[in-house]
C-alpha positions as a printed Julia matrix, in Angstrom:
241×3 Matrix{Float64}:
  -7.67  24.82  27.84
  -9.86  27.94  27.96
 -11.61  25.99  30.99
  -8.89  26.69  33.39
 -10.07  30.25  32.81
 -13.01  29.8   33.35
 -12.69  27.72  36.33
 -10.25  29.74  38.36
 -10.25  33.27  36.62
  -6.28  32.71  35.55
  -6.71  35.24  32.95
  -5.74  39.04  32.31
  -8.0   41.45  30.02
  -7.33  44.8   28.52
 -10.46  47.0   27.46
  -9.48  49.38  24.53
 -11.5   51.91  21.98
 -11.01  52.21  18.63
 -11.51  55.48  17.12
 -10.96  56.21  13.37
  -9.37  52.49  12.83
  -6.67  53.26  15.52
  -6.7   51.42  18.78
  -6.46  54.16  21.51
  -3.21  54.11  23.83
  -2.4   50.57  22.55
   0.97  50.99  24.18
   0.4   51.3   27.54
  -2.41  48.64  26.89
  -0.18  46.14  25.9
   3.06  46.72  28.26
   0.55  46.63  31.15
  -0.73  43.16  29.56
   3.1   42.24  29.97
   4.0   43.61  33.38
   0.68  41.71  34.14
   1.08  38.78  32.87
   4.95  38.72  34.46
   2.95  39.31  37.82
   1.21  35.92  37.28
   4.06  33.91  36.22
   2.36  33.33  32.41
   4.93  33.03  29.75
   4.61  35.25  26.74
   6.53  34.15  23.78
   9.17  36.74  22.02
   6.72  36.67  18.72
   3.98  38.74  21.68
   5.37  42.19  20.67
   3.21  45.76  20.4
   2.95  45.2   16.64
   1.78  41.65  17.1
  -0.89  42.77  19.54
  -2.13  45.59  17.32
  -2.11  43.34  14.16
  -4.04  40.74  15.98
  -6.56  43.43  17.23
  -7.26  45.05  13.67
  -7.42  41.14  12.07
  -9.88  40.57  14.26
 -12.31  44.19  13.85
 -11.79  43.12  10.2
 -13.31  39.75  10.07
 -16.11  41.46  12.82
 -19.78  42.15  11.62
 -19.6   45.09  12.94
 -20.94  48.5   11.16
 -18.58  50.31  11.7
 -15.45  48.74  11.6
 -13.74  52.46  12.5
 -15.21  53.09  15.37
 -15.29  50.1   18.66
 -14.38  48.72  21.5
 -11.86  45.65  21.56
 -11.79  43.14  24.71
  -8.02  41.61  24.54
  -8.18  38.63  27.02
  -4.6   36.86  27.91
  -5.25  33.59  30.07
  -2.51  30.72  30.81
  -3.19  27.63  28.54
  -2.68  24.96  30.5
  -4.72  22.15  32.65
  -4.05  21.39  35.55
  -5.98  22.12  39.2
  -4.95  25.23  41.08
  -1.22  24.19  40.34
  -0.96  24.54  36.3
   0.96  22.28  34.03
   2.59  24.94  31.73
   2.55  28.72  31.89
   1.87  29.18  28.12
  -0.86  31.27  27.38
  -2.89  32.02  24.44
  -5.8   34.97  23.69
  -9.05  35.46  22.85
 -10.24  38.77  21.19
 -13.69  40.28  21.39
 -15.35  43.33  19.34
 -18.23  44.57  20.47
 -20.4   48.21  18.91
 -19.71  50.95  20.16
 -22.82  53.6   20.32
 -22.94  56.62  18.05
 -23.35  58.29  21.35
 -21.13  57.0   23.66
 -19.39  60.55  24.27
 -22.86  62.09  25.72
 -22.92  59.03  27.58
 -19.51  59.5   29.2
 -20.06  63.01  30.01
 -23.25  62.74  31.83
 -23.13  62.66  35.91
 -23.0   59.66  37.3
 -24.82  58.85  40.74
 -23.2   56.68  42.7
 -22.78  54.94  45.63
 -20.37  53.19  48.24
 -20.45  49.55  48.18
 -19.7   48.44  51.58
 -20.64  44.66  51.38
 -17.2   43.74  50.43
 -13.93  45.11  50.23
 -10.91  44.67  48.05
  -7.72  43.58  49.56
  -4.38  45.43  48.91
  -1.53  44.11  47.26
   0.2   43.1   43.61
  -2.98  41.51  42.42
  -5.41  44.65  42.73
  -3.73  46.79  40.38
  -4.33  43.73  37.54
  -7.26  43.44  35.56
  -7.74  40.02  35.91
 -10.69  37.48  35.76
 -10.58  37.83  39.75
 -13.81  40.57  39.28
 -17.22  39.04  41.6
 -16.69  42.53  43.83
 -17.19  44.51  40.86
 -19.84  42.14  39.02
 -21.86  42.63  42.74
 -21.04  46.05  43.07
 -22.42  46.47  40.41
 -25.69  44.65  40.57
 -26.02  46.81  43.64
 -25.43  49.91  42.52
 -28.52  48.47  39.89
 -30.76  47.38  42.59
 -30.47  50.82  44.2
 -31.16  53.08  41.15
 -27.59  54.27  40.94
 -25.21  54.51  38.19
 -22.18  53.37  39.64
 -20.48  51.83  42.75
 -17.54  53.41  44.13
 -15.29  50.4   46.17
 -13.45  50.19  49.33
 -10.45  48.3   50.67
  -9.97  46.63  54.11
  -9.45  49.64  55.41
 -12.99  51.19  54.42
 -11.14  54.25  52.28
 -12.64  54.53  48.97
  -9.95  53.3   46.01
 -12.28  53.21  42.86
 -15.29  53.06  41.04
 -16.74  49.6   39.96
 -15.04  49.95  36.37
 -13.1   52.93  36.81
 -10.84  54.58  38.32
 -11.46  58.13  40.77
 -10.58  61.93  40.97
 -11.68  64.76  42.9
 -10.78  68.18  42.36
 -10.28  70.41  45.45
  -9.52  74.1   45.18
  -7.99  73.59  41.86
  -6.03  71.25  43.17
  -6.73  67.19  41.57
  -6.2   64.05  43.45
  -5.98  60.82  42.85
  -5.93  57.76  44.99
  -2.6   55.69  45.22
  -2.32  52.24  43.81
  -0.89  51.04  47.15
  -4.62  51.47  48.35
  -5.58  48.49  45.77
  -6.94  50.48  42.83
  -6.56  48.99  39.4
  -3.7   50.47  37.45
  -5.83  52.02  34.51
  -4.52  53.28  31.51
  -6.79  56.16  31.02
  -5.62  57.14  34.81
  -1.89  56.91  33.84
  -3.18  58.84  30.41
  -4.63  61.33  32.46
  -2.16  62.26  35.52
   0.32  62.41  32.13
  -1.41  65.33  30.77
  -1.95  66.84  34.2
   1.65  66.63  33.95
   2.83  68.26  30.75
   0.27  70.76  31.8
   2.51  71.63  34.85
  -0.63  70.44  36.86
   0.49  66.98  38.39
  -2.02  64.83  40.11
  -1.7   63.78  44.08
  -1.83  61.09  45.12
  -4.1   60.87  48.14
  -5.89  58.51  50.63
  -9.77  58.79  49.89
 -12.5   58.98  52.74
 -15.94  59.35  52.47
 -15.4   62.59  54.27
 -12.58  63.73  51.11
 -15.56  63.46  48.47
 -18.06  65.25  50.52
 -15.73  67.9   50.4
 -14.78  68.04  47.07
 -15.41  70.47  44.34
 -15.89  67.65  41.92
 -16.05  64.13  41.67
 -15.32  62.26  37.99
 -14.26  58.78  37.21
 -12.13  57.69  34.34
 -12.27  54.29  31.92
 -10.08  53.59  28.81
 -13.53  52.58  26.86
 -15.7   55.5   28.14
 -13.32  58.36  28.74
 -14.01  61.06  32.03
 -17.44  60.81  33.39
 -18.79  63.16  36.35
 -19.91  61.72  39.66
 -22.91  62.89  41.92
 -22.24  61.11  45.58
 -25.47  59.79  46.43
 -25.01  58.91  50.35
């Protein structure tokens, strides 16, 4: 029934790295896979606990061709197993779960500035759906291809109300006179785990994160612009306007 995925993007994903055979912040990963999925009405069976998920995962990385097996990134995708039109029959679900390399370099990668963009040929709507990463993604797939066709690295995305929530595939921070901020998932940012990671350790660093509308005008003004991903880590942005 994977159609019905394919069809009407009824699906969730989580992106995760793997680093030294141990699935990065698998947690949060997989209770934001169940607030998700509880969000779009798909019915996960009591067997679909955290040590379930993680088994699953590392069955999976074993029977991959990969290399290195230790180090890699892991595509989790949920979707609701069912036919059916736009109503479904049955809100079962089942998963599908992807390995992919991950380069020997992907750290240098991650650190190096980023120049991006603002994508103002669509915006994302507010609401309980834009914090999910669902298969509900053409803004960022054109994004994107935009941010391609104009020599940039990445595409930083606005809502309805033309303040800028996040990058492409990532969420945003700016860092103002010591001070960092964050933009609020009220303004229809993805809830990302490496953002929740990250305003954690701001945290226990007595250094919280604010939350804060973002402008155009906010970034021009900031010290520093970076971007986080759970796959990739922090990379620095150069605003290219």
């Amino acid at each position: 029934m994977i159609e019905r995925a394919f069809v009407y993007g009824d699906l969730l994903f989580e992106s995760m790295l793997v680093l030294n055979n141990e699935i990065q912040n698998a947690s949060k990963h997989y209770k934001r896979l169940c607030k998700s999925a509880t969000i779009l009405k798909m019915q996960l069976t009591d067997s679909f606990t955290l040590a379930f998920f993680t088994d699953e995962i590392q069955k999976q990385i074993t029977l991959s061709e990969l290399a290195n097996k230790q180090n890699c990134r892991v595509r989790f995708i949920l979707y609701r197993n069912s036919s059916g039109f736009y109503l479904p029959d049955s809100n079962k679900v089942n998963f599908i779960i992807e390995v992919f390399e991950l380069s020997n370099n992907w750290k240098e990668i991650a650190a190096k500035p980023k120049r991006a963009g603002i994508y103002t040929q669509q915006h994302k709507a507010k609401g309980p759906l834009a914090n999910l990463k669902s298969g509900n993604a053409l803004i960022y797939v054109l994004a994107k291809l935009w941010a391609q066709e104009n020599n940039l690295d990445e595409a930083l995305i606005i809502n309805e109300e033309g303040n800028i929530i996040e990058a492409a595939n990532s969420n945003i921070f700016w860092k103002k006179n010591n001070q960092i901020y964050t933009v609020p998932l009220s303004e229809g940012c993805i809830a990302g785990v490496a953002r929740e990671t990250f305003m954690e350790e701001q945290i226990n660093k007595n250094t919280p994160i604010i939350e804060q509308v973002c402008t155009l005008q906010t970034l021009q003004q900031a010290d520093e612009i970076f971007m986080s991903n759970a796959a990739n880590g922090i990379s620095p942005i150069v605003l290219v306007c």
